[in-house]
N, C-alpha and C positions, 0 to 999 in steps of 0.2 A: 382477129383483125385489129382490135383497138391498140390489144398489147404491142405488135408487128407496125404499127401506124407511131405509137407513141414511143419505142424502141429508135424507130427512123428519125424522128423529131427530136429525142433529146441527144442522139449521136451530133446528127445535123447542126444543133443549137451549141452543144460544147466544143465542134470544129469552129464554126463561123466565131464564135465569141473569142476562143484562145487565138485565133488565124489575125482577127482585127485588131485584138490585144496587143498585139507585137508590131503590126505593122502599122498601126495611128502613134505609136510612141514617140514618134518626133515632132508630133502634133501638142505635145507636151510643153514644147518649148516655144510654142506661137502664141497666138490669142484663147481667150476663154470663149469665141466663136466658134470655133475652129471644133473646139471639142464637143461642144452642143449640138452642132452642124453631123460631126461624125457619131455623136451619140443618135440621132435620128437618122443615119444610115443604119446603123446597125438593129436600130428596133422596127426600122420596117422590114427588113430581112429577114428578122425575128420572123415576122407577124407573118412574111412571104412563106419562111417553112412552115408554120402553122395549118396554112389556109391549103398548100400543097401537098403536105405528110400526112396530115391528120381531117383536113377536112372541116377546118374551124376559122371562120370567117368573126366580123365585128361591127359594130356599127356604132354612130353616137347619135346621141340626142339632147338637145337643146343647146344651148350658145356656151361653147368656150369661157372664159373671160381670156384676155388679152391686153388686162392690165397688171399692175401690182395688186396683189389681193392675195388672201388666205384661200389655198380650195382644200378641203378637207373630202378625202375621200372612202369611202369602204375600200376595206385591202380583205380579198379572198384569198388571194393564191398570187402566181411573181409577174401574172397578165395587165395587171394593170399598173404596173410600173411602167413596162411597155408601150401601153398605149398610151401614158401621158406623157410618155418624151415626145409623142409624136403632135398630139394636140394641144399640149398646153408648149408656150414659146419660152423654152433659157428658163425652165422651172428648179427651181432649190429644190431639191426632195431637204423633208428632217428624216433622218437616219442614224442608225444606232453607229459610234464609232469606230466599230469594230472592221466596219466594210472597208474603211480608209486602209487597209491593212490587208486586203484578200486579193490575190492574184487574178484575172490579168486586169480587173479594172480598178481595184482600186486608186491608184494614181491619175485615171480619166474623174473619177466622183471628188478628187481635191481640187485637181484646176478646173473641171466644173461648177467650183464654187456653193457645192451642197452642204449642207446643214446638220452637220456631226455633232452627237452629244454623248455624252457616258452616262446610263443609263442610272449606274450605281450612283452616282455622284449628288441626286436626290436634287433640292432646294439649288443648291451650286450649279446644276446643267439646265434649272427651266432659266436661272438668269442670263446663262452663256447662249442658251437657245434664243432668247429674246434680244440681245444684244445682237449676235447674225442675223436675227428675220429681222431686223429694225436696218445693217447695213443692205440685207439682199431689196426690199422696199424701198431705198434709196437710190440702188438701183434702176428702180421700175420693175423688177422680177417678179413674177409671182413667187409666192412659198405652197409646196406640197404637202401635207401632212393625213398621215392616218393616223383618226385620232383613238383606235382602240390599239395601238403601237406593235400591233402585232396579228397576220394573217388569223383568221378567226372563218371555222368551216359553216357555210350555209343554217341558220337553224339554229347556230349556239346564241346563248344570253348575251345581247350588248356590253360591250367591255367596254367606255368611252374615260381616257384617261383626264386630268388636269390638265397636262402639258396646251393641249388645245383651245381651252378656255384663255391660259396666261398669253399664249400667241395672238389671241383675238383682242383680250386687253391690249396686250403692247403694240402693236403695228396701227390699230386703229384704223383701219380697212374693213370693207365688206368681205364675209365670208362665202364661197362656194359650195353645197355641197355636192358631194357624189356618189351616187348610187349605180350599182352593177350588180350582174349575175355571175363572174367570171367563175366562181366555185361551182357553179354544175356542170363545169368542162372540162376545167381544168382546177381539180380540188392540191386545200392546202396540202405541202410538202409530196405531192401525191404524184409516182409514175406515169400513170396513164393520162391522157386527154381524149378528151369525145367530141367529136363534131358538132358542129352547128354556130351557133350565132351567138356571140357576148353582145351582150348590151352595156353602154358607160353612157350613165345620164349625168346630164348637169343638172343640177332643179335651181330654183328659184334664189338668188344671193340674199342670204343674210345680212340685212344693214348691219353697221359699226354702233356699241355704244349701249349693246344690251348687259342688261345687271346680267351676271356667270349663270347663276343657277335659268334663269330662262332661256338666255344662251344656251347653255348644254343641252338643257331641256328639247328646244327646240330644233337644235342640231341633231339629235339622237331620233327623233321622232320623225324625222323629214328622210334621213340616209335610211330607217330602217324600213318607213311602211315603203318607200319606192323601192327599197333593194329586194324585198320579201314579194313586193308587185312583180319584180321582173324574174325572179327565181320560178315563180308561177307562171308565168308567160313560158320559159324554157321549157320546164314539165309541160304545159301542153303540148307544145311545140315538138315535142318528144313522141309524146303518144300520139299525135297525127302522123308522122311517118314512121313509115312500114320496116 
């Protein structure tokens, strides 16, 4: 039933996405609203097959921000990309630059005005990175960032990059973090999805101004015992129904 659930979901999800792909493309040529606007149709449509194919619903908890501000989040699997077009407002994702180049959306993540860097490029793309979160905070936008830069499955070793620490130096804003379980349902690069309920917390903002190493410190400590809180929460939640 999972395989037949999550089979119907990812057909579902690569019509709807190539389908919007083509037909918002004139949306290209208007405002950078325009495509924010239609990037949050499309991820609640997302979220609508999810909850109708598969049987996997979401919830949030504690306060958005809804200013400029760093929100650094755990990245499990491609669910909570998702859900934070939908909650956070005209958000920067940082993103490897390769997406600016992938069919059908790439050209949506350029005039969205997202935060592309070349991975390889080392010293040269934390200053290029820092230079865009400095124009998107002038803005008023918030910037996204996961800060272990790459899906990481339930249980594995903290991977918490530099990159994150130099964004927090430079924009000189409080940071967000965020903690989820979306890899007990939906694991990284992984076929199948499972029912039930994701959870995406916000915890508590990190003021601006902290020396890196307690920064990091304390950013790493805070995403991981709530993400690991809420992974446990799902396994119960598991073994109480039948």
């Amino acid at each position: 039933m999972t395989a037949a659930r999550s089979l119907a979901f990812n057909l579902a999800f690569g019509l709807v996405t190539l389908a919007m792909g083509f037909i918002g493309l004139p949306l290209l040529l208007g405002r950078r609203t325009w495509v924010h606007a239609y990037g949050r149709i499309w991820a609640r449509a997302c979220m609508m097959l999810l909850k109708i194919t598969v049987g996997l619903d979401w919830e949030v908890r504690g306060r958005p921000p809804t200013d400029a501000v760093l929100i650094a989040a755990k990245h499990q699997s491609a669910w909570e990309t998702l859900a934070l077009i939908l909650v956070v407002r005209n958000p920067a994702f940082v993103m490897k630059k390769a997406l600016l180049w992938t069919p059908p959306f790439g050209p949506y993540l350029w005039k969205a005005g997202m935060i592309a860097i070349d991975r390889g490029s080392g010293a040269k793309a934390i200053r290029a990175m820092q230079t865009a979160a400095a124009d998107v905070i002038a803005e008023g936008r918030p910037i996204v960032v996961f800060p272990e830069g790459t899906r990481r499955a339930p249980g594995a070793p903290p991977d918490y990059k530099s990159g994150v620490a130099a964004l927090y130096r430079g924009i000189g804003r409080p940071t967000a973090p965020v903690a989820l379980n979306s890899g007990q349902f939906w694991g990284r690069n992984a076929f199948a999805k499972r029912p039930g309920r994701i959870v995406l917390a916000f915890l508590e903002p990190i003021p601006p101004g902290l020396e890196r190493r307690t920064f990091m410190r304390r950013l790493e400590d805070e995403i991981e015992t709530a993400s690991t809180a809420l992974a446990e929460e799902a396994e119960q939640a598991r073994r109480i129904v039948p």
